[in-house]
Backbone as CSV, one residue per row, in Angstrom:
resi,resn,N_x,N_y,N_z,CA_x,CA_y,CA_z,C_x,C_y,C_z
1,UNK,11.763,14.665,-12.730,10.850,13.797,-13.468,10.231,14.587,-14.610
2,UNK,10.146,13.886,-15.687,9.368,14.620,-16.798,8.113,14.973,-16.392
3,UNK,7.497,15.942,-17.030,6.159,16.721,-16.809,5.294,16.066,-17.514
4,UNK,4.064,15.775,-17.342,3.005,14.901,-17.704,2.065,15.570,-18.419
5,UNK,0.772,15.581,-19.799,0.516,16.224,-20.576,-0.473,16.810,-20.254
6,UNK,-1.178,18.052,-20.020,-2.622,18.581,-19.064,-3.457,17.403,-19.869
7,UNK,-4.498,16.963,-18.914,-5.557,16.084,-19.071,-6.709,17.195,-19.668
8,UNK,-7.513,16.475,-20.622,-8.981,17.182,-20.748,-9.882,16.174,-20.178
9,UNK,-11.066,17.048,-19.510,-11.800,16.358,-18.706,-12.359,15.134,-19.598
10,UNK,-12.843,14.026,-18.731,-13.442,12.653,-19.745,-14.676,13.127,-20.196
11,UNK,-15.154,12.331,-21.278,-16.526,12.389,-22.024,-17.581,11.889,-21.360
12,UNK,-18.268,11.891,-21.533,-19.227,11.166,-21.466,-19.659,9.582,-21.504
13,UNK,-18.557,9.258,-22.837,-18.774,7.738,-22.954,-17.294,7.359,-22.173
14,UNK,-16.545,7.965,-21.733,-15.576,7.626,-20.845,-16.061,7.272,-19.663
15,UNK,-16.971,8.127,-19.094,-17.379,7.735,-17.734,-18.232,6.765,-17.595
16,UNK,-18.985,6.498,-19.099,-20.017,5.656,-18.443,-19.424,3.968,-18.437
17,UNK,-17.944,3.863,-19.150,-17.254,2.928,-19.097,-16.711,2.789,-17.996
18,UNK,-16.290,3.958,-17.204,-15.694,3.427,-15.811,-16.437,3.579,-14.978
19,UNK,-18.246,3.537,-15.334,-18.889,3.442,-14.173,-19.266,1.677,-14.409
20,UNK,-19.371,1.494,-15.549,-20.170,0.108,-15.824,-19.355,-0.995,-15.810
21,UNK,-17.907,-0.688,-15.317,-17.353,-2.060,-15.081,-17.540,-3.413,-14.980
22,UNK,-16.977,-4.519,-14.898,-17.780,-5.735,-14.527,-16.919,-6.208,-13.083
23,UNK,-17.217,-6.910,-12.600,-17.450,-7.347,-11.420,-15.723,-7.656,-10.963
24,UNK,-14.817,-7.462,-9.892,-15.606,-7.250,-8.487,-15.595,-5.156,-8.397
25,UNK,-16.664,-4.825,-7.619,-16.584,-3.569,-7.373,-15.838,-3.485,-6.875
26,UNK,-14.750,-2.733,-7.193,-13.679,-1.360,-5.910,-13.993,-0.590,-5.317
27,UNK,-15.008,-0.125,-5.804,-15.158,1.305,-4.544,-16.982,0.985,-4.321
28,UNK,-17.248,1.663,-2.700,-18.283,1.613,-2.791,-19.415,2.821,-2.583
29,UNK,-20.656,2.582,-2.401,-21.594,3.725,-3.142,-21.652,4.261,-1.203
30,UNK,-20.540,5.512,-1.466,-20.989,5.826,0.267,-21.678,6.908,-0.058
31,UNK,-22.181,7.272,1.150,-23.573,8.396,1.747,-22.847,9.986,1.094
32,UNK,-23.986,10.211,1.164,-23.736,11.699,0.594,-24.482,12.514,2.049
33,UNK,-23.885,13.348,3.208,-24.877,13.510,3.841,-24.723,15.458,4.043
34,UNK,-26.004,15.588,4.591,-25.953,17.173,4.872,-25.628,17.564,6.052
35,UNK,-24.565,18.494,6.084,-23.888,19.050,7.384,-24.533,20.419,7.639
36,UNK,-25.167,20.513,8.794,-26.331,21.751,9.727,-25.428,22.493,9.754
37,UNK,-24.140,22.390,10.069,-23.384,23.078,11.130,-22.468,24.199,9.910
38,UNK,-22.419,23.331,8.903,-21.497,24.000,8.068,-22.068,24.997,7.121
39,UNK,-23.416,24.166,6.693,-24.599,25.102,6.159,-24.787,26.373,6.732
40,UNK,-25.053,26.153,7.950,-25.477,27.365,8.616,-24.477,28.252,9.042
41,UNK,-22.937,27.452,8.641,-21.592,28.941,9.054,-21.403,29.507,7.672
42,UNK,-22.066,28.631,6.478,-21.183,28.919,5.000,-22.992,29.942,4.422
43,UNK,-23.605,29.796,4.950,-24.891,30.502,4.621,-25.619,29.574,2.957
44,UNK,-24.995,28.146,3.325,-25.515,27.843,2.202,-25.721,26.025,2.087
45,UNK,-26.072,25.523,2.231,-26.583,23.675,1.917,-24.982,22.925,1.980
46,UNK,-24.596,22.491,2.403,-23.493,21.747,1.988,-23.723,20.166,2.677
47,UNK,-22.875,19.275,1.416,-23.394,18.170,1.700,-21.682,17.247,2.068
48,UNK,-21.976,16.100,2.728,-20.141,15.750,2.729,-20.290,14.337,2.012
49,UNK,-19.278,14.018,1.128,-19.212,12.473,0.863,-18.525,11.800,1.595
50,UNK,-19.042,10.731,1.995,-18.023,10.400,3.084,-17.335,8.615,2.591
51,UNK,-16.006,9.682,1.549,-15.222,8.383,1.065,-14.561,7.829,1.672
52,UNK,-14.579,8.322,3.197,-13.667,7.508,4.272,-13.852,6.090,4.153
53,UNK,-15.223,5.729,4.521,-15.604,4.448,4.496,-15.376,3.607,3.255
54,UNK,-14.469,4.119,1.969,-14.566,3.383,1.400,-13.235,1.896,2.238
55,UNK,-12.843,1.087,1.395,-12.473,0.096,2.155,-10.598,0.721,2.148
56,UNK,-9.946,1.465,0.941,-8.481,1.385,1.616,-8.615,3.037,2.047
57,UNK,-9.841,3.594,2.849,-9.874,4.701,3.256,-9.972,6.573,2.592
58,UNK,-9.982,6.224,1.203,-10.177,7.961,0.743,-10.911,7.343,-0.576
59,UNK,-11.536,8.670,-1.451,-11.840,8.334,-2.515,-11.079,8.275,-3.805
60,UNK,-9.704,7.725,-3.472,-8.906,7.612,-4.297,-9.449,6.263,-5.321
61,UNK,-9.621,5.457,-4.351,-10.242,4.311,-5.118,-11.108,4.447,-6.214
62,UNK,-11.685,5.204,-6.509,-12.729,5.556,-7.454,-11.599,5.756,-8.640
63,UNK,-10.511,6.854,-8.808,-10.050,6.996,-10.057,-8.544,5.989,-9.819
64,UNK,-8.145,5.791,-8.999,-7.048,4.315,-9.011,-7.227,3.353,-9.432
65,UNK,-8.547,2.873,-8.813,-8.871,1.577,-9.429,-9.752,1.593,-10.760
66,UNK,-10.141,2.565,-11.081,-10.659,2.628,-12.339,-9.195,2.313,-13.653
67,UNK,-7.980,3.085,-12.703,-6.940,2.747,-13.725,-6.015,1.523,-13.294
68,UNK,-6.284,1.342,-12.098,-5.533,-0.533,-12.143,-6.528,-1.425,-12.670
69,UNK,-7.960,-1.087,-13.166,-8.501,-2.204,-13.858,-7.968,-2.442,-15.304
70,UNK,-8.094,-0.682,-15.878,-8.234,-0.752,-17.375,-6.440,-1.118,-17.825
71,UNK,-5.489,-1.249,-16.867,-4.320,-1.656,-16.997,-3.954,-3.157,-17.403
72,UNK,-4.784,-3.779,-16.059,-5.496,-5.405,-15.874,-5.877,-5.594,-17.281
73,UNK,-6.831,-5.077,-17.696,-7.758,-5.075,-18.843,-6.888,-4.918,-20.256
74,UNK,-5.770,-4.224,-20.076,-5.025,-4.464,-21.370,-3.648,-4.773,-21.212
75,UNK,-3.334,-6.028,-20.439,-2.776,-6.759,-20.364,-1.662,-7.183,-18.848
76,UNK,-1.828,-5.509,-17.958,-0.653,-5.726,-16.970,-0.813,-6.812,-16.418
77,UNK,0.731,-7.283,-16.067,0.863,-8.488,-15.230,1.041,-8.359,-13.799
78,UNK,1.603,-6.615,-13.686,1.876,-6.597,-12.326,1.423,-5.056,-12.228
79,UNK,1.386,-4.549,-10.815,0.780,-2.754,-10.803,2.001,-2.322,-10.197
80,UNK,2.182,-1.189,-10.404,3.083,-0.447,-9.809,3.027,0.593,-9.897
81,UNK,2.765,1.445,-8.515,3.106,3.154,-7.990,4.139,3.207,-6.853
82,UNK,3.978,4.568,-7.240,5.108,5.132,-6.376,4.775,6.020,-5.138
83,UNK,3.605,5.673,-4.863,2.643,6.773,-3.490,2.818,6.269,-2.126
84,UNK,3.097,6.892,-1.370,2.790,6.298,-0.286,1.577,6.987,0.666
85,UNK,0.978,7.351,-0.208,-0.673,8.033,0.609,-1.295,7.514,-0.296
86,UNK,-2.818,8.220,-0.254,-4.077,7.483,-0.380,-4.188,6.859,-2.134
87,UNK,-3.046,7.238,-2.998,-3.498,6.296,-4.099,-2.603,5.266,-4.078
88,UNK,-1.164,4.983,-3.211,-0.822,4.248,-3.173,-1.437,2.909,-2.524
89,UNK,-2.061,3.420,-1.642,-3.091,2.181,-0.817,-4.165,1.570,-1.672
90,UNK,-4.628,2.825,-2.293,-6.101,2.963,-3.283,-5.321,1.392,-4.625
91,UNK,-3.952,1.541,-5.148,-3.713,0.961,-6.179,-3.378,-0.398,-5.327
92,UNK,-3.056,-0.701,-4.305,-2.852,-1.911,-3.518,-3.802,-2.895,-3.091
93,UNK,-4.832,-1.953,-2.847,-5.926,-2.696,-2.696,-6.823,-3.011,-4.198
94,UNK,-6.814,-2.322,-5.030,-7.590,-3.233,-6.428,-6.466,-3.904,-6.677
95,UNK,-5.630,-4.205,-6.987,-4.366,-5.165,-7.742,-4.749,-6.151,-6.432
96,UNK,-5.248,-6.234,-5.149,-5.338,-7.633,-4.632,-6.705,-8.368,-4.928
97,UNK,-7.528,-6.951,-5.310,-9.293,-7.135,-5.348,-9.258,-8.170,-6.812
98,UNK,-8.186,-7.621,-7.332,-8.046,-8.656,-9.492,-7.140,-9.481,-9.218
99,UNK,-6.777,-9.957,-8.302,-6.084,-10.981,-8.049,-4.085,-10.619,-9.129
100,UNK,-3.851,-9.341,-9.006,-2.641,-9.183,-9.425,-1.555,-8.573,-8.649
101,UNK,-0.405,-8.847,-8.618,0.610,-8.334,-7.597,0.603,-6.786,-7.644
102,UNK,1.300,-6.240,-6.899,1.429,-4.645,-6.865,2.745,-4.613,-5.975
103,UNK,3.817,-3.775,-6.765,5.013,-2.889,-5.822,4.270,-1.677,-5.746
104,UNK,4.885,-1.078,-4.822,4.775,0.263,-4.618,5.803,0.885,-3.807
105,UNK,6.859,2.010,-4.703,7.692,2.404,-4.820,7.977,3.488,-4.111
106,UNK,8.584,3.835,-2.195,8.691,5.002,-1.461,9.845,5.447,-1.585
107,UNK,9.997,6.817,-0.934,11.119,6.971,-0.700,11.811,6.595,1.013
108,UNK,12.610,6.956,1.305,13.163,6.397,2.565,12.965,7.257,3.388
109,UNK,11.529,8.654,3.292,11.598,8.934,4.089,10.146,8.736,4.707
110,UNK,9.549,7.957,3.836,7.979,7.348,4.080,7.916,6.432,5.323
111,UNK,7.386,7.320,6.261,7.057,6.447,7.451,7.000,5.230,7.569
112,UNK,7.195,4.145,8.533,6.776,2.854,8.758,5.846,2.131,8.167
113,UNK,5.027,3.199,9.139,3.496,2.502,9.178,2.787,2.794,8.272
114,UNK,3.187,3.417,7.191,2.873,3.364,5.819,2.943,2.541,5.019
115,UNK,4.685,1.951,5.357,5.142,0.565,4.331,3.763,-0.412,4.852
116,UNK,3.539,-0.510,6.458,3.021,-1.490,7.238,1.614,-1.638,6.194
117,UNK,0.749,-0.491,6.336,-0.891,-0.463,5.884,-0.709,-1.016,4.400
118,UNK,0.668,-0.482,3.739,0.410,-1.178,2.059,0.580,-2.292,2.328
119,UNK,1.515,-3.247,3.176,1.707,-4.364,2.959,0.555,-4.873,3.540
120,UNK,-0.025,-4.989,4.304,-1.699,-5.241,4.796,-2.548,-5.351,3.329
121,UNK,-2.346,-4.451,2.414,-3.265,-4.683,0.967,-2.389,-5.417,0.305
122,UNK,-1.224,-6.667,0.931,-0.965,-7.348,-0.874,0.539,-6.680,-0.697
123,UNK,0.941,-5.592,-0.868,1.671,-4.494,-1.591,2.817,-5.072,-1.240
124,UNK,3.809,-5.404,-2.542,5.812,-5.467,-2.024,5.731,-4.242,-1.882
125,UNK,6.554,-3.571,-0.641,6.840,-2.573,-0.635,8.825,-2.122,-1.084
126,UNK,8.914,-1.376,-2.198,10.523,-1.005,-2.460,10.962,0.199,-2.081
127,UNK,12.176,0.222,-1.055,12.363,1.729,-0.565,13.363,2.228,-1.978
128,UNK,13.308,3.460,-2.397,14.531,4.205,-3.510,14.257,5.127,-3.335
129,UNK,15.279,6.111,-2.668,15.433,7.173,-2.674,15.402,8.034,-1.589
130,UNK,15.529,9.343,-1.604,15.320,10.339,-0.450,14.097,10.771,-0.730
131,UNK,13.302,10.908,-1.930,12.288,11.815,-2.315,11.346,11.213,-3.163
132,UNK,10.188,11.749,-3.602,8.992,10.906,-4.287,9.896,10.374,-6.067
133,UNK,10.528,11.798,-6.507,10.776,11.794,-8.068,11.573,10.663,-8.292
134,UNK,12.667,10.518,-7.111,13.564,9.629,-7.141,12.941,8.147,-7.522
135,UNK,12.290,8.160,-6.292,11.277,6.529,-5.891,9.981,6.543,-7.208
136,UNK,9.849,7.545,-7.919,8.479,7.202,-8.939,9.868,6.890,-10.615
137,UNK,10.751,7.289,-10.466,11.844,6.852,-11.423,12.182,5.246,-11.590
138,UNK,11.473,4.968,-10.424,12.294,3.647,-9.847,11.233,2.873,-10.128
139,UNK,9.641,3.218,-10.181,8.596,2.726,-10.112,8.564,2.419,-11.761
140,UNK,8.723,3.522,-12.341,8.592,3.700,-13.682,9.650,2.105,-14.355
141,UNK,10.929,2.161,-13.911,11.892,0.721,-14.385,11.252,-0.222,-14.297
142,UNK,10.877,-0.590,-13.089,9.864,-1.957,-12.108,8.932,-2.233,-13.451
143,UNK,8.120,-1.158,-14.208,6.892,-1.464,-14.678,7.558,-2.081,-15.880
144,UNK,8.514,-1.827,-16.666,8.868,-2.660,-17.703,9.609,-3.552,-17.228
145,UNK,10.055,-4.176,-15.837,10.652,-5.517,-15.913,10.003,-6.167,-15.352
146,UNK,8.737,-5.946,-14.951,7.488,-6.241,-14.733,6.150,-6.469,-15.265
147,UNK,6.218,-6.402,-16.242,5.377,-6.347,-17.544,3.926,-5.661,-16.975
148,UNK,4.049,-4.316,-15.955,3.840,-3.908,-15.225,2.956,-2.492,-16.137
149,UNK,1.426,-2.423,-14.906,0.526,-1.119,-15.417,1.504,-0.258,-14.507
150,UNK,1.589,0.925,-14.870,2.070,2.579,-14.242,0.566,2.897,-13.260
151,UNK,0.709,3.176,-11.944,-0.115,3.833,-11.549,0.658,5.139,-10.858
152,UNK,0.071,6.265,-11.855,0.915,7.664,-10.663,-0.410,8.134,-10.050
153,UNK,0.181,8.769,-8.697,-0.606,9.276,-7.829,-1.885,9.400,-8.763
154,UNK,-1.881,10.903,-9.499,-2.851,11.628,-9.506,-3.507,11.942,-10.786
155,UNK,-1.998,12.012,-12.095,-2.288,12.467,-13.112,-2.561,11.862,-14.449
156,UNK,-3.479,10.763,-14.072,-3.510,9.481,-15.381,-4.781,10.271,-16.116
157,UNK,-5.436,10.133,-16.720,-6.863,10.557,-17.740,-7.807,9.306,-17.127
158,UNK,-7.052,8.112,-17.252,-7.867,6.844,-16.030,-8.053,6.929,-14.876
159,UNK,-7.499,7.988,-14.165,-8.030,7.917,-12.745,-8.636,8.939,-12.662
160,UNK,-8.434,10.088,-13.434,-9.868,11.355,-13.282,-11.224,10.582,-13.754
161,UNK,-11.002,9.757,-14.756,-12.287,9.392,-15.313,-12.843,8.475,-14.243
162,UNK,-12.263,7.817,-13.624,-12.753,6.848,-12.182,-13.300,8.123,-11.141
163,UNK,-12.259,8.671,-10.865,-12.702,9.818,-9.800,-14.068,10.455,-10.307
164,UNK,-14.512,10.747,-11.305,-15.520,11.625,-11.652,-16.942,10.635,-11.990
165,UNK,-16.435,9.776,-11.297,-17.887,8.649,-11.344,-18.504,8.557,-9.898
């Protein structure tokens, strides 16, 4: 797969766009809490976020759905990644939250109950391949005969700028 361009961190007025979204929220405002146990082995305050609770389970949702909105937002008709961990779920669940379809593109060696939890959010699930590069090649076609947003895992400038909100 081609190599993707280093990101520079977002601005300022980047973030405050993917904090001020309009309505429905994707992710939600979980606890920030302080751990005794860890403080007192690390000799120093530590606090945990606990993005578990968000609703498709990690804090992927924060920079996924920041980029399946702004996709929504300039025009996709359909979402499509190629993950089968936490941003693939993360992009399955906003594309059902905006009321838009989502594939999401594994390879054949992605567990079951992986296909199972995406299809639980909405998600067609398409098997291609033995390996991720193969199956995100495949994701990449889908999005132009799909008139389709790109969601990759990790390395969009839209999903750091979500993540860092």
């Amino acid at each position: 797969a081609a190599s993707l361009p280093r990101l520079a961190a977002p601005s300022r007025a980047a973030l405050a766009t993917a904090c001020g979204r309009a309505a429905p929220q994707l992710h939600l405002e979980t606890p920030l809490v302080h751990s005794l146990p860890l403080s007192n082995h690390l000799g120093a305050d530590v606090f945990l976020k606990l993005d578990c609770l968000q609703p498709p389970g990690s804090f992927k949702i924060r920079g996924i759905g920041n980029t399946v909105r702004t996709a929504v937002e300039r025009g996709a008709k359909h979402i499509v990644s190629s993950s089968g961990g936490n941003a693939g779920l993360a992009a399955a669940y906003a594309a059902r939250s905006l009321n838009v379809p989502c594939t999401v593109v594994l390879p054949s060696t992605t567990p079951l109950e992986v296909h199972e939890r995406l299809r639980s959010f909405g998600a067609e699930v398409v098997v291609h391949g033995d390996v991720w590069d193969v199956a995100d090649c495949r994701a990449r076609e889908l999005v132009e005969e799909k008139n389709g947003g790109y969601v990759h895992p990790f390395d969009q400038a839209t999903t750091w700028r979500g993540h860092a909100t």
